[in-house]
Structures are given as structure tokens and as C-alpha cells.
N, C-alpha and C positions, 0 to 999 in steps of 0.2 A: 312597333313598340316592344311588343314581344322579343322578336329576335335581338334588339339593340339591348334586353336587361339581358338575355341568355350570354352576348357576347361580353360583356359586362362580368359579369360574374365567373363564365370561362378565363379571361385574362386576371384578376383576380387569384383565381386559384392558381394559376401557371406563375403568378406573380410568386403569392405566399411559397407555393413549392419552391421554387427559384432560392428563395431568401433562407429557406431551411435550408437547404442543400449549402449554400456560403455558411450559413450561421455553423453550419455543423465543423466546415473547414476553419473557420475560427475560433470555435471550442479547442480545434484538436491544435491549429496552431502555437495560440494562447497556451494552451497546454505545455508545449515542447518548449516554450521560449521562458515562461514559469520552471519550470523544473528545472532546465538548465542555469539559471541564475539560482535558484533556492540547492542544487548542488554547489557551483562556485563558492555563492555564499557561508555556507555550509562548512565546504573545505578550508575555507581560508579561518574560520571561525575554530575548527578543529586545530590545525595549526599553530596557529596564536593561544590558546588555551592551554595546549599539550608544552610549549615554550613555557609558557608563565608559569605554570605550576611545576615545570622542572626547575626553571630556575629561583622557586619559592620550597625548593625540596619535599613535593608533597608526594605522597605512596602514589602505586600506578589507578589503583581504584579511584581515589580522588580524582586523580589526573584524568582517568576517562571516563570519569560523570560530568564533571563541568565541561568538557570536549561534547558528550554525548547529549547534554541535556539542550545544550548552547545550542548543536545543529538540527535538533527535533527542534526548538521554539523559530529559528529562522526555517527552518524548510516548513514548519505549519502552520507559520502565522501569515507565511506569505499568498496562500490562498484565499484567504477570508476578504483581501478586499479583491481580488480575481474572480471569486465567486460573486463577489456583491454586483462588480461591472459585466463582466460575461451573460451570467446566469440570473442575473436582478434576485438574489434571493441570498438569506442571511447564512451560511455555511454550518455555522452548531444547531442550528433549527432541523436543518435536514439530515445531519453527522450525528452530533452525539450529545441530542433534546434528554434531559436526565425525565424522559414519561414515566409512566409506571412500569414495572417489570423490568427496566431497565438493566439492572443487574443481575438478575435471572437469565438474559440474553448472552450478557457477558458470561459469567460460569458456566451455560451449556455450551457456548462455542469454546470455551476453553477444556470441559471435559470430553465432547468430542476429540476435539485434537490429539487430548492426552491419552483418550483410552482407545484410537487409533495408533498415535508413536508405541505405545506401550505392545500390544498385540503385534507389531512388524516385529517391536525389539524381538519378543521371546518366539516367534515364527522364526527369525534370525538366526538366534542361537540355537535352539532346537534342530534346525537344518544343518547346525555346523557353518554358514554364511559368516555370523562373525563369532570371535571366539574374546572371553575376556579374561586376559593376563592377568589385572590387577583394578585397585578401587584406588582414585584421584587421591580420599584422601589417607590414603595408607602410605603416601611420598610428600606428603606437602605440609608446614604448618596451617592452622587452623584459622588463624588471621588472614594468609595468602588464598587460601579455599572460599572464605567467604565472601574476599571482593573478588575473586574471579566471578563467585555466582550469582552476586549481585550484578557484575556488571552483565554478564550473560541474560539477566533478566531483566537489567535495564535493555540493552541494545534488542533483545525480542518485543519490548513493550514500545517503547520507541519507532521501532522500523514497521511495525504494525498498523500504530496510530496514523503515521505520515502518510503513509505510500494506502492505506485506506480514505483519509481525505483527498488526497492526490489522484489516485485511479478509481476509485469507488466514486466518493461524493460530487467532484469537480467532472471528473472527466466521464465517466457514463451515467451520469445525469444528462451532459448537456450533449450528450449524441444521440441517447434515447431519445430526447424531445425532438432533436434533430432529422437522425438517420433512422430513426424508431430501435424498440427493445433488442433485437436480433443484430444488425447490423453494429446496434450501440457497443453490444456484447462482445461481442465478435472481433471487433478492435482494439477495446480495452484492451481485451485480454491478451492480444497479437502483442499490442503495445510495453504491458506489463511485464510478457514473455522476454522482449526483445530490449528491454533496459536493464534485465537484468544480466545479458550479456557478456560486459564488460569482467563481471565476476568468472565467467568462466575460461577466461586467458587463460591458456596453453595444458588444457585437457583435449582427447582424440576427438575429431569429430563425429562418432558415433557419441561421443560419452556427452559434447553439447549439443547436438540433434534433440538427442532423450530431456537433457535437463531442459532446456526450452521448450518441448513440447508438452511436459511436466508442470513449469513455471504458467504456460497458456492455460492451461486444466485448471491449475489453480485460481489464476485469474477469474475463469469462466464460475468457477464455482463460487468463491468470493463475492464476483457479481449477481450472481443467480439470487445468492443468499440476501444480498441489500438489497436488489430489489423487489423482493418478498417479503420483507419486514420492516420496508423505508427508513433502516437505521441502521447503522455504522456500529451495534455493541456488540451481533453475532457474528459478524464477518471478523469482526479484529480479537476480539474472544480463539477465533478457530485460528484465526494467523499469527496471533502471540502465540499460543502453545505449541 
């Protein structure tokens, strides 16, 4: 009787392991086939907006907010019910729950950032690395300056939110629980690295080796960071800035 609950309970386990190990390959599937449509989507959305507002004569600013705004709401609204089916669990619950401190999270990830960019910039210059000619707005009117840097901080704020629901909340969540923290980690990040890819068409292959291996780092720490504080304000804090 003994041995028949031991063997019981052995199959079982080989069972549930079994079912992690698929669940995890369906996370990641799920994944690729999501993002791939939430880009399509995206571009064709960009597209058509970019058209219409030229052919309505609007400035480029306008024209790449409602482009810009358009393809963050399709590329992040399309997780929430992916996360609901995959993952059985409500996506802003685990992303970005307004708890307390909430935006305290947000401001230190974002001063992080800045008082890291800032410290390379004058290490930069100081070494002679870069040298600066002139100031943006000492060539440009004042109106043209200020949607460029709006939209500059739209597409930072934007590209931050999405691709943190995307690779942070949806996809290593659901590997963690799968392929455990490490492994979870470990692919994100490979993943995150390796979509961003496309961007670096036709630089040398030392210069995309570096930036890829760069992009993974970030990944890695990104993830480290959410899942240290089970929320999405300080990882997109540090990746907007």
C-alpha cells in the first residue's frame, strides 16, 4: 500500500514537472506570436496615421503623436488579455497597481538613469570621446525644438511602458513560474537582446556583438529589478531615462 501511494505521488511529480517544462514553451511561444502581431499591428497603425495627418496638413509633432500614441495602445493593450489566458492573472495588478510609493519608484528609476547618462556624458567630454560643436537650440526655431523634444519623450515614455509589459510582466513572469528565476532571467534577457536586432542593420560586427551584449545586460537588470519590487514603476523609471 505503501509503495503503490509512493509510486503515486513520484508520477505525479514527473507529471506537474512535465507540464512546467510545455507551459514554459508556451509562455515563450505565446510570446513571439503576440509581439509579432502587436508589431504588424502597430506598423500598419503608424502608417495610416502618418498618411492621414499629412493629408490633413498637420506639423510632424502632431503627426508623430497620434502615430506614436496609436502604436503603444495597440502593442499594450494587446497583452492584457494574453496575460489573462496564459498566465490567469490580471496584467495592471502585477505591472503598474498605483500601491503606495508608487511614484517614488518611478522618480528613482528615472534619477538613476539620469544621474548615470549624465556622469558618462561629462566622463565623455572630459576624455576628449565626444566633443561638442554647438547647442540644438542655437539652429532651430523654438516651436520646431519643442516637438522634437516632446516627441523624444514621448517615444522614451512609450517604448519603456510596452516592451516592460511585454518582456518584464508577461514574459518573465511566466518562465519564472515555469523554468524558475534563473533560467526565467536568462532568456528574457537573451530575448530582449535579440529583438532589438533589427535596429542595428548595417553596423560592423564588433559594434553589434557589443550592442547586443549591452541590450542583454540591460534586460538582465531590468528583470532583476521587477522582480525585486514585484512592479513595473522602477524598471520603466530607469528605462524611460
Amino acid at each position: 500500500m505503501y509503495k503503490t501511494a509512493r509510486v503515486r505521488q513520484e508520477l505525479a511529480y514527473i507529471m506537474k514537472t512535465t507540464d512546467s517544462k510545455y507551459q514554459g514553451w508556451i509562455v515563450f511561444g505565446v510570446f513571439l506570436l503576440a509581439f509579432a502581431v502587436a508589431w504588424i499591428a502597430g506598423a500598419i497603425w503608424g502608417i495610416a496615421a502618418t498618411q492621414f495627418g499629412r493629408s490633413l496638413g498637420l506639423n510632424d509633432a502632431v503627426i508623430s503623436t497620434l502615430s506614436l500614441l496609436g502604436i503603444a495602445v495597440i502593442r499594450g493593450v494587446i497583452w492584457i488579455p494574453i496575460t489573462r489566458m496564459v498566465l490567469k492573472r490580471r496584467l495592471w495588478e502585477m505591472a503598474f497597481q498605483f500601491r503606495h510609493g508608487w511614484w517614488q519608484d518611478l522618480l528613482v528609476g528615472i534619477g538613476i538613469s539620469s544621474l548615470a547618462i549624465s556622469v558618462i556624458f561629462l566622463v565623455a567630454i572630459k576624455a576628449g570621446w565626444s566633443v561638442i560643436e554647438g547647442w540644438i537650440w542655437q539652429s532651430q526655431p523654438s516651436d520646431v525644438l519643442l516637438g522634437k523634444l516632446w516627441v523624444s519623450l514621448l517615444i522614451n515614455a512609450l517604448v519603456a511602458i510596452v516592451e516592460e509589459i511585454a518582456f518584464r510582466a508577461y514574459l518573465l513572469t511566466g518562465l519564472k513560474e515555469t523554468w524558475g528565476k534563473s533560467i526565467g532571467l536568462a532568456v528574457m534577457a537573451v530575448t530582449f537582446s535579440f529583438m532589438h536586432a533589427p535596429a542595428l542593420e548595417g553596423y560592423p560586427p564588433f559594434t553589434i556583438a557589443y550592442a547586443l551584449l549591452m541590450m542583454a545586460a540591460f534586460g538582465v537588470m531590468f528583470g532583476w529589478v521587477y522582480l525585486r519590487t514585484g512592479f513595473l514603476w522602477l524598471p520603466t523609471g530607469i528605462h524611460f531615462a
